[in-house]
C-alpha positions in Angstrom: -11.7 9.2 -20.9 -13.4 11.7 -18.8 -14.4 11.4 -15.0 -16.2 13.8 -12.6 -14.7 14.3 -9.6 -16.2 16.8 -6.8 -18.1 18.4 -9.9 -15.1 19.0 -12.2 -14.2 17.1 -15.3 -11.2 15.3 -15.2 -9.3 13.7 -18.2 -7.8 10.0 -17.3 -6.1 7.3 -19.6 -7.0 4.2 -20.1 -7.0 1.6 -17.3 -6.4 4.7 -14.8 -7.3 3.7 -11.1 -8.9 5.4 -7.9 -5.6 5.5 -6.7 -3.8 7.1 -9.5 -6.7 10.4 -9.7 -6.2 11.0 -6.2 -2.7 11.2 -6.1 -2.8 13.5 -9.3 -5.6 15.5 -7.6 -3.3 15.9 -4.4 -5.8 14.4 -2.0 -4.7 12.8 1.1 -4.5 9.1 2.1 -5.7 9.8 5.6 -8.7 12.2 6.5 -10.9 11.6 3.5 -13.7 9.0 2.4 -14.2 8.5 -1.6 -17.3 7.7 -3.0 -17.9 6.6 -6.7 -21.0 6.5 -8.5 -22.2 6.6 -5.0 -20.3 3.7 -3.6 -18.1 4.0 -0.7 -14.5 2.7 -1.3 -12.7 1.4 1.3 -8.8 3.2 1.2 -7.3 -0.5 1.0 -9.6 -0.6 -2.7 -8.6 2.5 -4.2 -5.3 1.0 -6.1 -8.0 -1.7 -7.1 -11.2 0.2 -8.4 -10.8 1.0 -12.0 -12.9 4.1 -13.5 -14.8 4.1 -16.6 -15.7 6.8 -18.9 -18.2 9.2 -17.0 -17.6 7.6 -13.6 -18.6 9.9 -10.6 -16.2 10.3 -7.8 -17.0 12.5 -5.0 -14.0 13.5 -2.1 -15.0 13.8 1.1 -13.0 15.8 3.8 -13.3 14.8 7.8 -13.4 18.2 9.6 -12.9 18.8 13.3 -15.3 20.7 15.1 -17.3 21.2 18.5 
């Protein structure tokens, strides 16, 4: 199965979670918000929210700044 995630193809097995993408993609538990198909997850649903085939998931990083 194939996801998108910040614009890049990503290959995931079956039955592959939220969770399990961003900890192979590195991304931080703290300091981000995740979106897929345009729905905000909530950090205590990633190990929860399955993907499908073609889902979009889109990694957002909080950035300090005055």
């Amino acid at each position: 199965m194939n996801v998108l995630v910040n614009g890049d193809v990503t290959e995931i097995g079956p039955g592959s979670t939220l969770a399990d993408v961003l900890a192979a993609r590195g991304v931080p538990e703290r300091g981000v918000a995740v979106a897929v198909s345009g729905e905000v997850v909530p950090r205590a649903q990633w190990r929860s929210t399955a993907l499908r085939d073609g889902s979009v998931v889109e990694v957002l990083t909080a950035v300090q700044g005055g």
